[in-house]
ROZA-909223 format. One line per field, with one value per residue: residue in three letters; x, z, y of N, C-alpha, C in turn. Coordinates in Angstrom, 3 decimals, always signed. Layout:
<pts>
res	[ALA,...]
n_east	[X,...]
n_up	[Z,...]
n_north	[Y,...]
ca_east	[X,...]
ca_up	[Z,...]
ca_north	[Y,...]
c_east	[X,...]
c_up	[Z,...]
c_north	[Y,...]
</pts>
This chain:
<pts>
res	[UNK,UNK,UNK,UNK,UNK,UNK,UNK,UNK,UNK,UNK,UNK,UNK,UNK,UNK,UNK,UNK,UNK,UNK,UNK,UNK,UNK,UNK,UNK,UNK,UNK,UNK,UNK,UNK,UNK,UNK,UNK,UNK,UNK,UNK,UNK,UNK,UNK,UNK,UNK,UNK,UNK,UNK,UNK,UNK,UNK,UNK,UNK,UNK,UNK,UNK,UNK,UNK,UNK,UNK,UNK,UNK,UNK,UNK,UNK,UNK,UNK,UNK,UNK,UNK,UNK,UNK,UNK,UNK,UNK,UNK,UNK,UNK,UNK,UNK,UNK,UNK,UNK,UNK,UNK,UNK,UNK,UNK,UNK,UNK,UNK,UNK,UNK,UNK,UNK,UNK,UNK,UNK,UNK,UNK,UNK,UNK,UNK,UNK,UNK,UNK,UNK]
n_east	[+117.190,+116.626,+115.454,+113.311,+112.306,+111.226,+109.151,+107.474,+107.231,+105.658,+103.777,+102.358,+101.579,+100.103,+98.405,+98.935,+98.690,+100.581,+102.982,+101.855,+101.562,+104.262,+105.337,+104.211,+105.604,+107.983,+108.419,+107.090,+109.256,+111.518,+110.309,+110.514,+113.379,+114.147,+112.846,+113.927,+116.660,+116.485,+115.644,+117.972,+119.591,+118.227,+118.921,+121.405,+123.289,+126.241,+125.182,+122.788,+120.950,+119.597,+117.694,+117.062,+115.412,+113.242,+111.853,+111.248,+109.875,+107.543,+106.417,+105.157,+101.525,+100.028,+100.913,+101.532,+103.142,+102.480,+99.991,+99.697,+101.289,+99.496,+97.311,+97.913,+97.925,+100.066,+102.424,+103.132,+103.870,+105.294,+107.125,+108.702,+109.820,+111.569,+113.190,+113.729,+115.866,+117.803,+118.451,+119.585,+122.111,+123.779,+126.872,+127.147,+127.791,+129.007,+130.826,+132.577,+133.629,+134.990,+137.035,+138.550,+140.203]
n_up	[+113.569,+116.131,+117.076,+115.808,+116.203,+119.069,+118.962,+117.319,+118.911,+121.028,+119.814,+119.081,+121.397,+122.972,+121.744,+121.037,+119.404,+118.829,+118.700,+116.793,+114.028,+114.190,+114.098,+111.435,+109.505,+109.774,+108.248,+106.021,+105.237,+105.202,+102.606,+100.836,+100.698,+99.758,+97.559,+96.165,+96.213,+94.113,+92.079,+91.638,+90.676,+88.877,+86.776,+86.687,+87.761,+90.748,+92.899,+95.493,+95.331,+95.982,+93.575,+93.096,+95.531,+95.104,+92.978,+93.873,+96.006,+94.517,+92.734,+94.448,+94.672,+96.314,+98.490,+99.899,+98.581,+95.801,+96.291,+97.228,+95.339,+93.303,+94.197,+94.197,+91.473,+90.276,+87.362,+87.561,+86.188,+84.221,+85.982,+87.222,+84.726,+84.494,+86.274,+85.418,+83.840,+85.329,+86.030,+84.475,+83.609,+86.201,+86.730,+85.996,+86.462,+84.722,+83.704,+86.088,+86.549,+83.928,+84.202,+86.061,+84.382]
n_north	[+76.129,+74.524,+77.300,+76.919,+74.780,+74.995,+76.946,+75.899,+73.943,+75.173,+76.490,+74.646,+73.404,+75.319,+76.996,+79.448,+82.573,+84.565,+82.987,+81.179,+82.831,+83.625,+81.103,+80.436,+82.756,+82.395,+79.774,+80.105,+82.138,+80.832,+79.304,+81.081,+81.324,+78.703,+78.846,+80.881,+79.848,+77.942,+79.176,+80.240,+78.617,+77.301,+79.130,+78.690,+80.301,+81.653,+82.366,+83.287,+86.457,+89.550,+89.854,+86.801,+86.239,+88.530,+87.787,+84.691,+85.847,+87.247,+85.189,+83.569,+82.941,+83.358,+84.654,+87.375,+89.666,+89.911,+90.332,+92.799,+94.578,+94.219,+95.318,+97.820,+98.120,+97.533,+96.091,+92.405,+90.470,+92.392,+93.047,+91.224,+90.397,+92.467,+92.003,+89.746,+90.066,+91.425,+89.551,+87.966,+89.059,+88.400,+87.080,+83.486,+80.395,+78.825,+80.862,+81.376,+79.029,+78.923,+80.530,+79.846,+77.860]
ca_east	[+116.422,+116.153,+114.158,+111.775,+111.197,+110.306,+108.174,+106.719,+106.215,+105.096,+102.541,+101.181,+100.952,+99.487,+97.845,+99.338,+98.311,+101.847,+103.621,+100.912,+102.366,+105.761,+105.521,+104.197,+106.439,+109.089,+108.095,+106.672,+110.561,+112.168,+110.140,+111.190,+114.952,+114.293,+112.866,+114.851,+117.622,+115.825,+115.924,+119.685,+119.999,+117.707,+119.836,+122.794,+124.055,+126.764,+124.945,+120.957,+120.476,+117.979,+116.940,+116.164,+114.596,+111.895,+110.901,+110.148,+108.416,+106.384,+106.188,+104.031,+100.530,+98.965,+101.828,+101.655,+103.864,+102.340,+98.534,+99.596,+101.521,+98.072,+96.455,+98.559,+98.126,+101.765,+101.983,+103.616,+104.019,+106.360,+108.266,+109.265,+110.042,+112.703,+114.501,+114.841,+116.743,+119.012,+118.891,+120.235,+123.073,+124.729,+127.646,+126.777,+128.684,+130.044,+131.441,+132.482,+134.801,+136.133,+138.195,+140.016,+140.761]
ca_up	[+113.612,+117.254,+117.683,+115.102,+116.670,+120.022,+118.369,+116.667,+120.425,+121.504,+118.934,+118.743,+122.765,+123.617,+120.309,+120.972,+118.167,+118.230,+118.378,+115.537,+113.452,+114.207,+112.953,+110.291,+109.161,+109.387,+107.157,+104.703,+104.831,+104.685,+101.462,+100.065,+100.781,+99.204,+96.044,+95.632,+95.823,+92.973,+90.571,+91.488,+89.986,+87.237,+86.089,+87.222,+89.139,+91.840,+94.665,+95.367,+95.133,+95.865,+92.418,+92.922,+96.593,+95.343,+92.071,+94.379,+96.960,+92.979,+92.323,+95.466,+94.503,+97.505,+98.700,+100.826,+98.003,+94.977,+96.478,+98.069,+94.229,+92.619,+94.737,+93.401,+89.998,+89.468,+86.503,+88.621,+84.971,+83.731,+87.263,+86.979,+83.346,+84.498,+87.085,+85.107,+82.913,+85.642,+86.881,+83.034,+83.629,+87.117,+86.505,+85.942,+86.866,+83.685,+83.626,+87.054,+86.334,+83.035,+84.978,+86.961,+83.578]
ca_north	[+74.898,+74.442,+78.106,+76.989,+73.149,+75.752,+78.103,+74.684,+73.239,+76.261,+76.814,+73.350,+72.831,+76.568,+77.432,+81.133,+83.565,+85.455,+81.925,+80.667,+83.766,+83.518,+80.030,+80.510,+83.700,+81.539,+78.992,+81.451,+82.342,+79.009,+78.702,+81.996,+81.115,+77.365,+78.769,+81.611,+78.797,+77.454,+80.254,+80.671,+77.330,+77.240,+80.427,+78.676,+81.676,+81.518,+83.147,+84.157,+87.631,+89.824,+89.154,+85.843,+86.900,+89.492,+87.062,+84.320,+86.264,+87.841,+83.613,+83.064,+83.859,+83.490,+85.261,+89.217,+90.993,+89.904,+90.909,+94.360,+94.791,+94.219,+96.208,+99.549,+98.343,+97.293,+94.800,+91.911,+89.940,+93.457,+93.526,+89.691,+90.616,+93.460,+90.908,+88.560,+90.479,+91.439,+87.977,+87.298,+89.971,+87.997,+85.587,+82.014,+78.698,+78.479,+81.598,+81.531,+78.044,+79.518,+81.758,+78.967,+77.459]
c_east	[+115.896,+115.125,+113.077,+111.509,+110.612,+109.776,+107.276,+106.054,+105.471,+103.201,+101.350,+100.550,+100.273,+98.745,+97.953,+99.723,+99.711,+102.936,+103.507,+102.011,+103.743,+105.946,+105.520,+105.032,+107.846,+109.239,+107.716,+108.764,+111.465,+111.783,+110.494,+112.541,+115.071,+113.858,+113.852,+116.445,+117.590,+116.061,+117.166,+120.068,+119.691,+118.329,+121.409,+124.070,+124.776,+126.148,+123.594,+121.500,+119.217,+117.043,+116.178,+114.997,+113.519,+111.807,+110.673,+109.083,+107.013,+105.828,+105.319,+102.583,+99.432,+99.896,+101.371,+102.046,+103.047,+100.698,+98.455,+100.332,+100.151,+97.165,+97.034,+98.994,+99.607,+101.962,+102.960,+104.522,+105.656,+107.554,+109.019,+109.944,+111.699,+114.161,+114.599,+116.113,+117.993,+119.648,+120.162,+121.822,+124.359,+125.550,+127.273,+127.892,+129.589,+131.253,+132.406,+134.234,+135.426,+136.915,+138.876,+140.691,+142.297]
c_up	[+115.024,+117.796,+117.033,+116.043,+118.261,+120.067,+117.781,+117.981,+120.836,+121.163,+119.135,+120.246,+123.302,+122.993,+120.739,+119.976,+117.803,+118.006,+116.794,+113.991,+113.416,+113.454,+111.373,+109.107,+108.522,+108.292,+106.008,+104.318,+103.947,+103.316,+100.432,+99.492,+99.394,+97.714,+95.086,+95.221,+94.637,+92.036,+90.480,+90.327,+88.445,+86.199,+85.876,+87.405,+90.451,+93.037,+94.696,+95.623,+95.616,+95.334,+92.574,+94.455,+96.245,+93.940,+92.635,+95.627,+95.423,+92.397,+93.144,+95.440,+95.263,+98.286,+99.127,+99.810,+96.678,+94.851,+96.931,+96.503,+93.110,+93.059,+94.239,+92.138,+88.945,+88.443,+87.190,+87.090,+83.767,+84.851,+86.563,+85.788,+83.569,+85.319,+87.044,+84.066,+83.605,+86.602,+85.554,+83.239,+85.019,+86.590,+86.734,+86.154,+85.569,+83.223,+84.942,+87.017,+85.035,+83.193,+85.856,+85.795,+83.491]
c_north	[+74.637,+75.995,+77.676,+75.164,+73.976,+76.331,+76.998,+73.806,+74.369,+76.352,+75.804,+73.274,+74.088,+77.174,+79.529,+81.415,+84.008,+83.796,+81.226,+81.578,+83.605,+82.230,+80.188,+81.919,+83.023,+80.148,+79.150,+81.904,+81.846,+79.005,+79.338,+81.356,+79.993,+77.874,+79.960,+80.993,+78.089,+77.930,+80.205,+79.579,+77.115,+78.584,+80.424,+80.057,+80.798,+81.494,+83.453,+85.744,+87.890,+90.043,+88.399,+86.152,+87.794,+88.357,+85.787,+84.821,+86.852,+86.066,+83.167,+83.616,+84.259,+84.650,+87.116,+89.996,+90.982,+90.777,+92.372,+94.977,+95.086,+95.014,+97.242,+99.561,+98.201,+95.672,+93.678,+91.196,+90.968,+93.412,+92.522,+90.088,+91.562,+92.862,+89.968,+88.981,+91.454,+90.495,+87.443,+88.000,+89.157,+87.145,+84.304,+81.051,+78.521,+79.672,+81.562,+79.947,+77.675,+80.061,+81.016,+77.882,+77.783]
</pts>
């Protein structure tokens, strides 16, 4: 938190390109993290994975992975399709506090 509020002064008071970038990398991150937190949930899963990590970076459609995916013709719609079905396969919350029953 404190490198990004100095990469955030940085940026704003010097408008430096690699700062600019770096910002924004990191916030592009942050949002990964936050939605991949998301899926964990809406799957109620214990833990993110790098399940939920590559289907929301495939969820961002403005998004770097999903446009360099499309570009080599990879069905993005079939990927998503394959991890969620080993998103379906991780232990869930309910499973997870059946076992301290």
């Amino acid at each position: 938190s404190n490198r990004i509020d100095k990469i955030k002064k940085k940026a704003q008071t010097t408008k430096d390109k690699d700062s600019l970038i770096e910002l924004s990398a990191l916030e592009k991150s942050k949002e990964a993290i936050t939605a991949a937190s998301d899926i964990a949930k809406k799957n109620n899963n214990a833990e993110i994975t790098d399940c939920h990590m590559v289907t929301a970076f495939l969820e961002d459609e403005n998004g770097i992975i999903p446009m360099l995916f499309k570009k080599m013709d990879i069905n993005i719609n079939s990927l998503k399709s394959l991890i969620q079905a080993e998103i379906d396969k991780k232990p869930n919350l309910e499973m997870f506090l059946l076992d301290f029953r």
